[in-house]
C-alpha positions as CSV (number, residue, x, y, z in Angstrom):
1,X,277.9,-78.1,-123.6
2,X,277.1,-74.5,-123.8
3,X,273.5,-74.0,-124.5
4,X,271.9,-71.2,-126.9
5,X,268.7,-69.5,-126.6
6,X,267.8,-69.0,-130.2
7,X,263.7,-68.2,-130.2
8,X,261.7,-65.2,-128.6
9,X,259.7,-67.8,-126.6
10,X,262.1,-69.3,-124.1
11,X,260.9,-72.9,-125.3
12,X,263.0,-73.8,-128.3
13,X,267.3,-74.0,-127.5
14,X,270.4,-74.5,-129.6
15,X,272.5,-77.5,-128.1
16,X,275.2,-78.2,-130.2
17,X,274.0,-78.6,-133.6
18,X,270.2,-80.2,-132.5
19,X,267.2,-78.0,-131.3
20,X,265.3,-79.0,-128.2
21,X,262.1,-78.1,-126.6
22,X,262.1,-77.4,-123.3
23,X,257.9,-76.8,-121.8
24,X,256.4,-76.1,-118.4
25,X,254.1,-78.5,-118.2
26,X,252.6,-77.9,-115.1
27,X,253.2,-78.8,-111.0
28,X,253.7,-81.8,-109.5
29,X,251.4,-83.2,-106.6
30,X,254.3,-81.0,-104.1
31,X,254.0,-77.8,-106.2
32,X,257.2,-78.4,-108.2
33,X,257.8,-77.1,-111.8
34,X,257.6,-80.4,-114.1
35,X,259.8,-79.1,-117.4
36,X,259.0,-81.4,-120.7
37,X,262.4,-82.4,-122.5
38,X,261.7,-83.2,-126.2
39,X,264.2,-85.6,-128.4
40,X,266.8,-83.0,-130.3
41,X,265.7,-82.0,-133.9
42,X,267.8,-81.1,-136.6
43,X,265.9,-78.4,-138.3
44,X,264.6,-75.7,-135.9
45,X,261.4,-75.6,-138.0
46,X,260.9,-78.7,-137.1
47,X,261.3,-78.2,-133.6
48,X,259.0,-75.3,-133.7
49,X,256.2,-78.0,-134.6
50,X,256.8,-79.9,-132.2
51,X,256.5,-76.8,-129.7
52,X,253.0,-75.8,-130.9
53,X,251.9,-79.7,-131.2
54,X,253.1,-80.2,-127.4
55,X,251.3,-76.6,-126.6
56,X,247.9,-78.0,-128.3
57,X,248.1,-81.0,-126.5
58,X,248.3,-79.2,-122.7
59,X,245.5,-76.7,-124.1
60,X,243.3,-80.0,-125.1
61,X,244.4,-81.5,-122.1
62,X,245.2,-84.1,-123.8
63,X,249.6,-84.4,-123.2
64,X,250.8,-86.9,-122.3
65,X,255.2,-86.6,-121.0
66,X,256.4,-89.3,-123.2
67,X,260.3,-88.5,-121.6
68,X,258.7,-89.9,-118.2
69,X,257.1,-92.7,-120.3
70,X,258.7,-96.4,-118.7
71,X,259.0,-99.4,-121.5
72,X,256.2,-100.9,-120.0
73,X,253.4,-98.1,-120.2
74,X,254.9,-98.1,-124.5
75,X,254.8,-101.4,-124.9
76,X,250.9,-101.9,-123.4
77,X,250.4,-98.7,-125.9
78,X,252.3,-100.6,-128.9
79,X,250.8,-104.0,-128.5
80,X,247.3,-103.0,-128.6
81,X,247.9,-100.6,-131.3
82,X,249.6,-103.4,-133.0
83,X,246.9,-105.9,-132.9
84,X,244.9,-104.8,-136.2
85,X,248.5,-104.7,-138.2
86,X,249.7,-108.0,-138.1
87,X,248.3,-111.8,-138.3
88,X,246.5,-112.5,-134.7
89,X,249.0,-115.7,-134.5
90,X,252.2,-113.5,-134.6
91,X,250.1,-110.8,-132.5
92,X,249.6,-113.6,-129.7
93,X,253.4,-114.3,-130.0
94,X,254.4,-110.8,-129.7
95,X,252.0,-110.2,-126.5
96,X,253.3,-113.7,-125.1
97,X,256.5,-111.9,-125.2
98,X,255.7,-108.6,-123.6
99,X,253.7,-110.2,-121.3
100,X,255.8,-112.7,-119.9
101,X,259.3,-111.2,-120.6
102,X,260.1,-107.7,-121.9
103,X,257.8,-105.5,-119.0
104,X,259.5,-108.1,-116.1
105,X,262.9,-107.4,-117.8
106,X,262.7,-103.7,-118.5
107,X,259.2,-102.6,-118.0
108,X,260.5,-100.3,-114.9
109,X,262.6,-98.0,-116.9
110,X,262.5,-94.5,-118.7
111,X,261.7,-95.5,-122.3
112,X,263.7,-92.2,-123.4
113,X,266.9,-93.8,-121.3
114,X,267.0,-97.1,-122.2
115,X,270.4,-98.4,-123.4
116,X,271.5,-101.4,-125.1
117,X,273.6,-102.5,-122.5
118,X,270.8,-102.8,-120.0
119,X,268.8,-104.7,-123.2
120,X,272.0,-107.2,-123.1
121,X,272.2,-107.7,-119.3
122,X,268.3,-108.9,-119.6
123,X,269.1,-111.0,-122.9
124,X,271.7,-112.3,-120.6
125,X,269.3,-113.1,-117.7
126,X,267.0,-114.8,-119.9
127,X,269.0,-117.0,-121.5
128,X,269.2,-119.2,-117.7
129,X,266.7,-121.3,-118.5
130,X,265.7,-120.7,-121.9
131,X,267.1,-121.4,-125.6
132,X,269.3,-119.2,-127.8
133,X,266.4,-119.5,-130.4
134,X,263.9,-118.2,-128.1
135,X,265.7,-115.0,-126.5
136,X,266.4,-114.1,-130.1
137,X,262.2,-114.5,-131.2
138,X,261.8,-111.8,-127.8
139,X,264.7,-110.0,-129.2
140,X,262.8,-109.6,-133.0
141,X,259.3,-108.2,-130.7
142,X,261.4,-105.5,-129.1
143,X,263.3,-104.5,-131.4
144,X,260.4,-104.0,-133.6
145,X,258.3,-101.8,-130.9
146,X,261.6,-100.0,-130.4
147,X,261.6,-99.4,-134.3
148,X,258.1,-98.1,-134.0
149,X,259.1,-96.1,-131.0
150,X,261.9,-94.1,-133.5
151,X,259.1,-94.0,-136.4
152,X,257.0,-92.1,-133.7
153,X,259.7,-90.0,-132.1
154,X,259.8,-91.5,-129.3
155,X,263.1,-92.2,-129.1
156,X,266.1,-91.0,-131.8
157,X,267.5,-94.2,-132.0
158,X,267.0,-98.0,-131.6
159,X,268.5,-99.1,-128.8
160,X,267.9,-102.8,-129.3
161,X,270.1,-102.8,-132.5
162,X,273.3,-102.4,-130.9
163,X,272.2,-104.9,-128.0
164,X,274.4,-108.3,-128.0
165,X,272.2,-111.4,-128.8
166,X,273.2,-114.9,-128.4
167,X,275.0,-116.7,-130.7
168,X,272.2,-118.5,-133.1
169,X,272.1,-122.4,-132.9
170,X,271.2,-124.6,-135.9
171,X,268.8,-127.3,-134.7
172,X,269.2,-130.6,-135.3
173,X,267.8,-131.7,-139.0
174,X,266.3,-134.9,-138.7
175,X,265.0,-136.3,-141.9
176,X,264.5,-139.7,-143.5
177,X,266.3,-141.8,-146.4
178,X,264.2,-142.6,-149.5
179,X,263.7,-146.0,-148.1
180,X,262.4,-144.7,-145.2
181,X,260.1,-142.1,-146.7
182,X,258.6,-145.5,-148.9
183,X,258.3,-147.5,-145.7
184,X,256.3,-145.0,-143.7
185,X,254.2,-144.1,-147.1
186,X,253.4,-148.1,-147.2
187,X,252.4,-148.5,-143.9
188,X,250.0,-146.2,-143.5
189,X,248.3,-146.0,-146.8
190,X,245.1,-147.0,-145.7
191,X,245.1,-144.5,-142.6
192,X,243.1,-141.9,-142.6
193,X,245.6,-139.8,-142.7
194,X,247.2,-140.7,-145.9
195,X,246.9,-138.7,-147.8
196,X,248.1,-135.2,-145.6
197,X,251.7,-137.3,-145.1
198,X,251.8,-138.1,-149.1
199,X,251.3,-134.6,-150.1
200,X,253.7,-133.2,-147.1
201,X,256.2,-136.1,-148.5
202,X,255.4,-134.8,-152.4
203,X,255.2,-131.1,-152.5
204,X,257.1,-129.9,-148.9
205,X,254.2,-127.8,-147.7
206,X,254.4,-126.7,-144.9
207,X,251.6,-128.1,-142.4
208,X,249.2,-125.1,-141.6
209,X,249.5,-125.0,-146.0
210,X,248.3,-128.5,-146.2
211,X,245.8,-128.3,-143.8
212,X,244.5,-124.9,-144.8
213,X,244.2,-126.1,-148.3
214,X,240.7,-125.7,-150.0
215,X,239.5,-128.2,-153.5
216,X,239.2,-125.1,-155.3
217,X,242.8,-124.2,-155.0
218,X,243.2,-127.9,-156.8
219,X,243.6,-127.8,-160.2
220,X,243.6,-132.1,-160.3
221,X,243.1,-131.3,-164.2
222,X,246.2,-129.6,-164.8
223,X,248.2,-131.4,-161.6
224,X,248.5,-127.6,-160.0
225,X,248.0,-126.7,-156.4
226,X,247.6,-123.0,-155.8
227,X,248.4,-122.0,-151.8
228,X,246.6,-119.2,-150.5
229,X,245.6,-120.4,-147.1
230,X,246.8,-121.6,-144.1
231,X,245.8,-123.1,-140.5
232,X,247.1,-121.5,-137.7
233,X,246.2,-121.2,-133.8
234,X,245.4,-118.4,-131.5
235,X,245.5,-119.2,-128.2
236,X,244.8,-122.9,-129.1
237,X,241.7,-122.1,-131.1
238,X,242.0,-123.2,-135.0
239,X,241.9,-119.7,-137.3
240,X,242.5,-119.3,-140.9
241,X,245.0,-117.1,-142.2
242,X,247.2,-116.0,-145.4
243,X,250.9,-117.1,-146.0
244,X,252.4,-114.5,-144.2
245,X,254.4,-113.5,-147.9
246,X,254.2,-113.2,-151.6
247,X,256.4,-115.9,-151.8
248,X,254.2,-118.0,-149.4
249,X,251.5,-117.6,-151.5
250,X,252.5,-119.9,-154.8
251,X,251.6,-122.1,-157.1
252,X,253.3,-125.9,-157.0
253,X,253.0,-129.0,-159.5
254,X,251.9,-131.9,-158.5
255,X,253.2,-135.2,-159.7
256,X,250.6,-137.9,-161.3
257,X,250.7,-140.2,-159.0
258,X,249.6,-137.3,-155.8
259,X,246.9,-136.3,-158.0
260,X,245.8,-139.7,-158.5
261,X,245.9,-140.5,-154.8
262,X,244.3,-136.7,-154.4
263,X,241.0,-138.3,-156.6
264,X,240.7,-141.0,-154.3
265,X,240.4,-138.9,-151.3
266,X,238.0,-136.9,-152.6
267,X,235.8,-139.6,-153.2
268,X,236.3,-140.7,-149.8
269,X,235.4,-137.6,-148.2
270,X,232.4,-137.3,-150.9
271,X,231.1,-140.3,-149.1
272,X,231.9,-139.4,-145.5
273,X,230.1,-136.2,-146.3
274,X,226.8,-137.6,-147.3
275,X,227.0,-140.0,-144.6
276,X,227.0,-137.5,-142.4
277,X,224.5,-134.9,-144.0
278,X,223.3,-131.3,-142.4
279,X,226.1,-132.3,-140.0
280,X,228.9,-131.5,-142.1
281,X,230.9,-128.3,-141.9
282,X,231.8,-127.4,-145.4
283,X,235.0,-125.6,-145.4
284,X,235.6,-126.7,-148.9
285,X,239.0,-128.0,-147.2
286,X,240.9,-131.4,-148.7
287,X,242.0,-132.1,-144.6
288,X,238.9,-132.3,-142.3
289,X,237.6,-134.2,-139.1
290,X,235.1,-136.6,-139.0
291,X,232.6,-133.7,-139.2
292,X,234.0,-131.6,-142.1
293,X,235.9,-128.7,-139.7
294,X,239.5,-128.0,-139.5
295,X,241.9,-129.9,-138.3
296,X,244.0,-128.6,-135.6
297,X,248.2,-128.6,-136.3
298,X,248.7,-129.9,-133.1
299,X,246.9,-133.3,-133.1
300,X,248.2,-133.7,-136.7
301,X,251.8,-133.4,-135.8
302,X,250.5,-135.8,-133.0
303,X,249.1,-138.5,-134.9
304,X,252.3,-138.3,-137.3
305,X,254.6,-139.2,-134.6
306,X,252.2,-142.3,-133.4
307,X,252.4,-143.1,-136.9
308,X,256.0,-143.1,-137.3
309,X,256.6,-145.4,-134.5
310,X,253.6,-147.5,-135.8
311,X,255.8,-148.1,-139.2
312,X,259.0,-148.6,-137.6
313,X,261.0,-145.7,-138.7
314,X,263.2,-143.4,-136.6
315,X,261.1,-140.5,-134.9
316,X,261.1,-137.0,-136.7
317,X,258.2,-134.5,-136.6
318,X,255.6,-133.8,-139.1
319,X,257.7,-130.7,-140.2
320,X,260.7,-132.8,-140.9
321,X,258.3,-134.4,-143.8
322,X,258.9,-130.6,-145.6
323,X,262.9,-131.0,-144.8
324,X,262.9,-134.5,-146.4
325,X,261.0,-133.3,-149.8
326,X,263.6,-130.9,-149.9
327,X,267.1,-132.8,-149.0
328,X,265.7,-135.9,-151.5
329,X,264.9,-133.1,-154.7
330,X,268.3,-131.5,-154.3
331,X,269.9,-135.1,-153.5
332,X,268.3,-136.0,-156.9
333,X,269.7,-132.3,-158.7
334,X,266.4,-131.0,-158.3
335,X,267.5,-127.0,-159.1
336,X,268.2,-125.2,-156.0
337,X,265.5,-122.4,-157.2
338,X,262.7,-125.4,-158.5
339,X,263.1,-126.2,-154.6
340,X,263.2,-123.0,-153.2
341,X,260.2,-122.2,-154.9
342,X,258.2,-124.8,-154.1
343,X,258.7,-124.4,-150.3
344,X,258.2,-120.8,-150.7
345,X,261.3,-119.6,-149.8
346,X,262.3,-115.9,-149.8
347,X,265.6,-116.9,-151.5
348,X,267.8,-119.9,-152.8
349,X,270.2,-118.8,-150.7
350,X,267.8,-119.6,-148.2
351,X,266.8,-123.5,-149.2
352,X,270.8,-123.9,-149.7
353,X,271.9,-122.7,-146.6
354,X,269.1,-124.8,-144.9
355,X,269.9,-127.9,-146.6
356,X,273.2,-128.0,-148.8
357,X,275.1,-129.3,-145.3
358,X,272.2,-132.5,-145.6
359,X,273.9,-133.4,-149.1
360,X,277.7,-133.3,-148.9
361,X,278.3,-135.8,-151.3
362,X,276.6,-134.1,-153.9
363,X,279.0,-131.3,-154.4
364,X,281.7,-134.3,-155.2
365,X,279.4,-135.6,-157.9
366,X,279.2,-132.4,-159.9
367,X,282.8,-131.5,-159.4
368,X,283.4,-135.1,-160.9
369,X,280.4,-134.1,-163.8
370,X,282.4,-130.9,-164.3
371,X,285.7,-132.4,-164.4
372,X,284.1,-135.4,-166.8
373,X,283.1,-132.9,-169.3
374,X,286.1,-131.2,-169.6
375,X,288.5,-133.9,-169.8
376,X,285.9,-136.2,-171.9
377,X,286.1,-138.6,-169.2
C-alpha cells in the first residue's frame, strides 16, 4: 500500500485512509536505529498529538515502546492498576487468572500482534483438563484487559471478541421437593444453624447475603430485610463487601413465621453474647461464631451438607437452598418479576431462563387456566 508523506516533520504518514507515527526512538544495545510504530489514527490532528505526547515522553525519559510491549508485561501493568477498581474478591479471581493462565498461554507475545486465532488455540489448550465454565470465567478477565487495552490505545481492536469460546454448559440443578425442604427444616430446628437454612429456604438469599446480614438491616417490625452487605473471601480470609449491583442491593419481605423464628434467634444470640462478655466481636451480624465474628462461606456450605445427610435428604449444596426458594415460588405462580426481584436478578428473563426448565408442568396448568376462561370450562 503506497505510503504518503503528508507533514514537514518526517514523523506523521498517510497509509490509506489512517495516519501513523513513525519516531526514532533511539539505538539498540548493537547501534541499530529502533523506529516507534504508533496504532493508525483517523484524524491527522489526532495523530499529531500523539507525535508531540511520544516526543515528551523520550524528552522526560519517560517512553516506554508499547508496539514491543508482550501480553504479559500489559497484563502485570493492568492487574495492578486494576486492583483499586474492582471488589478485592473478583480482583483475586482476575490475578488467579493471569497468574496461572493468560501470561503461560500468551504472555510471550507482541501485545500490538495478538490475534484471535492464537487466543482460540490457547482456549483450546486449556480446555484439556479444565471445564467449559471455567475457560469462559479466563475468557471474561482477558477480554476485559484487552478492552482496557483499546480504551488506552493500545491496541485498535479487541482481539478476544472474535476468539471462539466453548460452547457454555448448564450445570446440573439439584433442588429439593416441598417435602423435602419440610423434612430438612424439621430436623435441624434446634441446630445452631437454623435459622441461616430457614432464611436461605424463605427469602433465596444468596449465602455471602445471609451471612453478611447486619440486625439493623432488619426491619422485624415491618417483616422487611434490606441487603446491603455481603461475605466474601480473599485468599481464604473473611472480608466484607457490597452486592456487586443495584439490583443486588434490595429490599425483600419476610413472611411471619421467618420473623417470628428471626425473634428467637436474636434472643439466643442476646444470651450467648452476655455469656461471653468483652469477648464478643460485635459485628452487629444476625450469623456469627461462637465469639460474635463472621462466619466463613466455606464451613457454612460445609456444615449444610453434614446436615443434609444428617436429615436424610438427597445431597445438594447450600446454594441449591436459593434455587429451591425460587423453583417452589414459581411452582406455586409466584410472578416471575416478585421472584426475580427477590433474588436480585438483573432481569426476569434471567430467573426464567434459570428456572422455567425446573417447572414444565406449570406451563400446562395455565394453558389449561387460559383455555378454562375462555371456553367457561
Amino acid at each position: 500500500m503506497k505510503v504518503k508523506k503528508v507533514e514537514g516533520f518526517a514523523a506523521i504518514y498517510e497509509r490509506g485512509s489512517k495516519y501513523i507515527v513513525i519516531l526514532e526512538v533511539g539505538r539498540d544495545e548493537n547501534g541499530c536505529r529502533k523506529k516507534y510504530w504508533s496504532k493508525g489514527f483517523d484524524l491527522r490532528r489526532d495523530a499529531i498529538a500523539h507525535r508531540k505526547q511520544i516526543e515528551g515522553d523520550i524528552a522526560r525519559g519517560t517512553f516506554v515502546d508499547v508496539s514491543r510491549m508482550t501480553v504479559g508485561e500489559y497484563l502485570d501493568e493492568w492487574i495492578e492498576g486494576a486492583r483499586s477498581t474492582i471488589r478485592p474478591s473478583t480482583w483475586q479471581s482476575y490475578a488467579t487468572h493471569v497468574r496461572a493462565h493468560l501470561k503461560p498461554m500468551l504472555g510471550g507475545r507482541r501485545l500490538q500482534q495478538l490475534r484471535s486465532a492464537q487466543i482460540s488455540a490457547g482456549y483450546a489448550t486449556l480446555l484439556e483438563g479444565r471445564s467449559p465454565a471455567t475457560v469462559r470465567r479466563i475468557h471474561a478477565t482477558l477480554h476485559r484487559a484487552l478492552g482496557d487495552a483499546v480504551k488506552s490505545g493500545l491496541l485498535t481492536l479487541n482481539p478476544a471478541s472474535t476468539a471462539q469460546l466453548p460452547k457454555a454448559e448448564r450445570p446440573e440443578m439439584k433442588t429439593w421437593t416441598l417435602q423435602e425442604l419440610r423434612t430438612f427444616l424439621d430436623a435441624t430446628d434446634d441446630s445452631a444453624d437454623s435459622m441461616l437454612w430457614t432464611l436461605l429456604a424463605t427469602t433465596g438469599l444468596r449465602r455471602g447475603e445471609a451471612l453478611g446480614l447486619r440486625w439493623r438491616d432488619l426491619d422485624l417490625q415491618s417483616e422487611v430485610a434490606e441487603i446491603q452487605q455481603t461475605i466474601v473471601t480473599v485468599n481464604h480470609r473473611v472480608e466484607f463487601g457490597r452486592p456487586k449491583t443495584t439490583r443486588g442491593r434490595r429490599r425483600i419481605d419476610l413472611d411471619p413465621e421467618t420473623v417470628r423464628r428471626l425473634r428467637r434467634h436474636k434472643a439466643r444470640q442476646t444470651e450467648q453474647r452476655l455469656k461471653i462478655g468483652e469477648a464478643w466481636v460485635d459485628n452487629d451480624l444476625v450469623f456469627t461464631d461462637a465469639l460474635g465474628a463472621p462466619q466463613h462461606p466455606g464451613n457454612a456450605s460445609h456444615r449444610f451438607v453434614n446436615a443434609a445427610k444428617s436429615a436424610g435428604v438427597p445431597r445438594i449444596r447450600l446454594h441449591d437452598l436459593r434455587h429451591t426458594h425460587a423453583t417452589l415460588a414459581l411452582g406455586l405462580g409466584v410472578h416471575p418479576k416478585v421472584v426475580s426481584d427477590r433474588l436480585g436478578h438483573s432481569t426476569v428473563s434471567l430467573t426464567l431462563d434459570s428456572y422455567s426448565h425446573k417447572i414444565p408442568g406449570l406451563q400446562r396448568e395455565k394453558a389449561r387456566e387460559i383455555a378454562a376462561s375462555i371456553f367457561g370450562g
